[in-house]
C-alpha positions in Angstrom: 11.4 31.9 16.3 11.2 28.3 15.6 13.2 27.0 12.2 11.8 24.5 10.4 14.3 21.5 9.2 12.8 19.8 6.1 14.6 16.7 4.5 13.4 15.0 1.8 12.7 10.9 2.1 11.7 8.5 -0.8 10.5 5.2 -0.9 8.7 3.0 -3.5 5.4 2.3 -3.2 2.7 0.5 -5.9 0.9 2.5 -8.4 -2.1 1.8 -6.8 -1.0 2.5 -3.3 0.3 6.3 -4.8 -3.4 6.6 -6.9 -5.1 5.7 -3.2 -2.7 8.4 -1.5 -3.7 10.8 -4.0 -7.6 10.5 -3.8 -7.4 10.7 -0.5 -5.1 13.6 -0.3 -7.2 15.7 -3.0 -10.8 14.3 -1.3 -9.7 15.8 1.9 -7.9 19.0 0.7 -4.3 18.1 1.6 -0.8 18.1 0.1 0.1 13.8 -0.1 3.4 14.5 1.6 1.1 15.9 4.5 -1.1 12.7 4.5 2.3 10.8 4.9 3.8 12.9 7.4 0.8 11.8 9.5 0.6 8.6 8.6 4.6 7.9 9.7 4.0 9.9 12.8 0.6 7.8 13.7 2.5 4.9 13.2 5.6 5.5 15.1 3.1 6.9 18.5 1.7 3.5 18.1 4.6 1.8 17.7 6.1 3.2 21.1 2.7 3.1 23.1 2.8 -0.8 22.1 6.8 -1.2 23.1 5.8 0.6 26.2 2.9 -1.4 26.7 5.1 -4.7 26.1 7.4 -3.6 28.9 5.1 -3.1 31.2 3.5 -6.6 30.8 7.2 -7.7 31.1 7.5 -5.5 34.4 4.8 -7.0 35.4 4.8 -10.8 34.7 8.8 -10.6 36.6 6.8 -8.6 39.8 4.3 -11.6 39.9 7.3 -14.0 39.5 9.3 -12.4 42.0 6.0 -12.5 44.7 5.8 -16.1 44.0 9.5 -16.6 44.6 8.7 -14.5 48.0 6.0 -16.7 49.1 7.5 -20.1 48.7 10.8 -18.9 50.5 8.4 -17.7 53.3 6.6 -21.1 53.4 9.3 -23.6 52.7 10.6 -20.8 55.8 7.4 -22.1 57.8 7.5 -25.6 57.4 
């Protein structure tokens, strides 16, 4: 059986921000601290898709570096 952990977080936010929360929260049928809760989580996914995606571009632009390198030792080789 699984045991949920819960742990409370707070943070400040504008009045208008927590009226907007609210709305949406009641419009859609949903406790705020669930529309949170997804909010944080869509957030961080992103977050680590884009750090992922960063490294990879990274892994890539040293690759294409390193062939260069390759290819000039090979013709500086030939020559």
């Amino acid at each position: 059986m699984r045991i949920i952990q819960n742990s409370n977080v707070a943070f400040r936010c504008p009045s208008d921000l927590k009226e907007r929360l609210e709305a949406f929260a009641v419009g859609n049928h949903l406790h705020v601290s669930s529309v949170i809760r997804s909010a944080c989580s869509d957030y961080l996914k992103n977050a680590e898709r884009a750090a992922l995606a960063e490294k990879e571009e990274e892994f890539q632009a040293r690759s294409r570096a390193y062939r260069r390198f390759c290819a000039e030792k090979t013709f500086q080789g030939a020559v």
